[in-house]
C-alpha positions in Angstrom: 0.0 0.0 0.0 2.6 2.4 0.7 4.2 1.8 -2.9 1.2 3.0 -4.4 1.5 6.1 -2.6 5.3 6.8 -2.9 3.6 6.4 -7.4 0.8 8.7 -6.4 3.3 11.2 -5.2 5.7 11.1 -7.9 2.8 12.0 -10.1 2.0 14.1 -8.5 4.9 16.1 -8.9 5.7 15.2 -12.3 2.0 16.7 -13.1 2.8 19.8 -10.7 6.5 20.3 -12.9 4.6 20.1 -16.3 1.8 22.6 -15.4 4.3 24.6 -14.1 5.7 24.5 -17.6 3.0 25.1 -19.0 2.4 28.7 -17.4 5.1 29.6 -19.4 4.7 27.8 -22.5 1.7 28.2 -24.2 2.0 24.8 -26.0 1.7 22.8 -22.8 -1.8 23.3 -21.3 -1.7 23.8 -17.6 -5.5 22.8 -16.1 -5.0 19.3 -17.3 -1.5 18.8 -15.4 -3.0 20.2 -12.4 -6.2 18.3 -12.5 -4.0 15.1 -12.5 -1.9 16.8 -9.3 -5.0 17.5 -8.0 -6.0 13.8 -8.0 -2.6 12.3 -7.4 -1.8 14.0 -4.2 -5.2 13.5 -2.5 -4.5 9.8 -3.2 -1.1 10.2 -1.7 -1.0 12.1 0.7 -3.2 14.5 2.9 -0.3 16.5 3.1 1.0 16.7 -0.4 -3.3 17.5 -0.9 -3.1 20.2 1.3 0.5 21.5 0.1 -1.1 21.5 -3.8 -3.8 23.8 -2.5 -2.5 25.8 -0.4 -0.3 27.2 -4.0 -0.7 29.9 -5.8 -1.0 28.2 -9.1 -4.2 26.2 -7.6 -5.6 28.9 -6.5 -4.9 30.7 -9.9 -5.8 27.7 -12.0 -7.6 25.2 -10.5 -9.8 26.6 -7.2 -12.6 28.5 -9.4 -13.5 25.6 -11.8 -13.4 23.2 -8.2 -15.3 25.2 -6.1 -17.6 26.8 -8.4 -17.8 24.6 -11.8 -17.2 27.3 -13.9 -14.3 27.9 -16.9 -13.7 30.5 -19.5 -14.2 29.7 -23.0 -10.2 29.9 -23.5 -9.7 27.3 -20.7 -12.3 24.8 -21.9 -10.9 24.9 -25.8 -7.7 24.2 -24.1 -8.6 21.4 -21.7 -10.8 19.4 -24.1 -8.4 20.1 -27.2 -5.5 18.1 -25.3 -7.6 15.9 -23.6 -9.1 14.8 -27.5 -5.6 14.8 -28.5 -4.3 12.1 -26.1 -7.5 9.9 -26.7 -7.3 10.6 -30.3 -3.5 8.7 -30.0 -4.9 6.5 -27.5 -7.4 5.4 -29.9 -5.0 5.6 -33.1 -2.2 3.6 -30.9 -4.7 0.7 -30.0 -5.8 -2.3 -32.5 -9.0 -3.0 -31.1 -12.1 -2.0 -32.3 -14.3 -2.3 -29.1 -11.9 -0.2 -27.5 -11.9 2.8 -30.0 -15.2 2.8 -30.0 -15.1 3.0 -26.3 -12.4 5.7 -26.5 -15.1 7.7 -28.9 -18.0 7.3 -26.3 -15.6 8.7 -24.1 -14.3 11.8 -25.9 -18.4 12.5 -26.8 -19.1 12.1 -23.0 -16.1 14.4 -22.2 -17.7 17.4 -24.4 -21.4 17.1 -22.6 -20.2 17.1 -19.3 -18.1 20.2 -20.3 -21.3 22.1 -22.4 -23.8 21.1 -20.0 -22.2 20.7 -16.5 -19.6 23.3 -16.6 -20.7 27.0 -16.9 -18.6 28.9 -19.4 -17.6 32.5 -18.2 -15.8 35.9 -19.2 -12.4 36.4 -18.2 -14.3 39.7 -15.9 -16.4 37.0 -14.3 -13.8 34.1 -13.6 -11.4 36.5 -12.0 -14.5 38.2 -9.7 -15.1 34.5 -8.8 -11.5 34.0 -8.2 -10.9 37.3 -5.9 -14.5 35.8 -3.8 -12.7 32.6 -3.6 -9.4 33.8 -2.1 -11.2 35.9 0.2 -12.5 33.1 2.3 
């Protein structure tokens, strides 16, 4: 059991390093690497969890669409444009055919929890949400 957290945490930060990067490069998307930090540290670690929200770049990136389901335009076409890209390999990489067409189900379920269960706001509006957030 504690093997699987010492690989939870190395996720972890491996996902924290390549959001990072991806603040400053534009090619890298940085939700999705956090989203996976996110989920990697509360499975190893309450303190690692509470380290990775305690940050600034949760706060900045992560603690609006968490707390409040809510995501600019910009940040959703990023998200689901990677996210589509890796399953679109996945599903180009793999030689079955139930499995692509599992992969497909996937990337259509992906989009209507993103239209319908995720509400799309201005940049005004995310950062109002953000400032409400922070002063908690």
């Amino acid at each position: 059991m504690k093997i699987k957290r010492i690989i939870y945490a190395i996720l972890g930060f491996i996902s924290f390093g390549l959001g990072c990067v991806g603040i400053v490069l534009p090619i890298l998307p940085t939700v999705p690497f956090f989203l996976l930090t996110s989920f990697f540290f509360s499975r190893s670690s309450e303190k690692f969890d509470k380290w990775f929200k305690s940050t600034k770049v949760y706060k900045k990136y992560m603690e609006n669409f968490v707390k409040n389901r809510v995501m600019t335009l910009q940040g959703k076409v990023i998200l689901l444009s990677f996210v589509t890209l890796m399953l679109f390999i996945a599903m180009w990489t793999v030689n079955n055919i139930y499995a692509s067409i599992a992969i497909i189900f996937l990337i259509i379920a992906k989009y209507l929890y993103f239209i319908f269960k995720i509400r799309t706001v201005s940049k005004e509006e995310y950062k109002l949400l953000r400032g409400k957030n922070n002063a908690r």
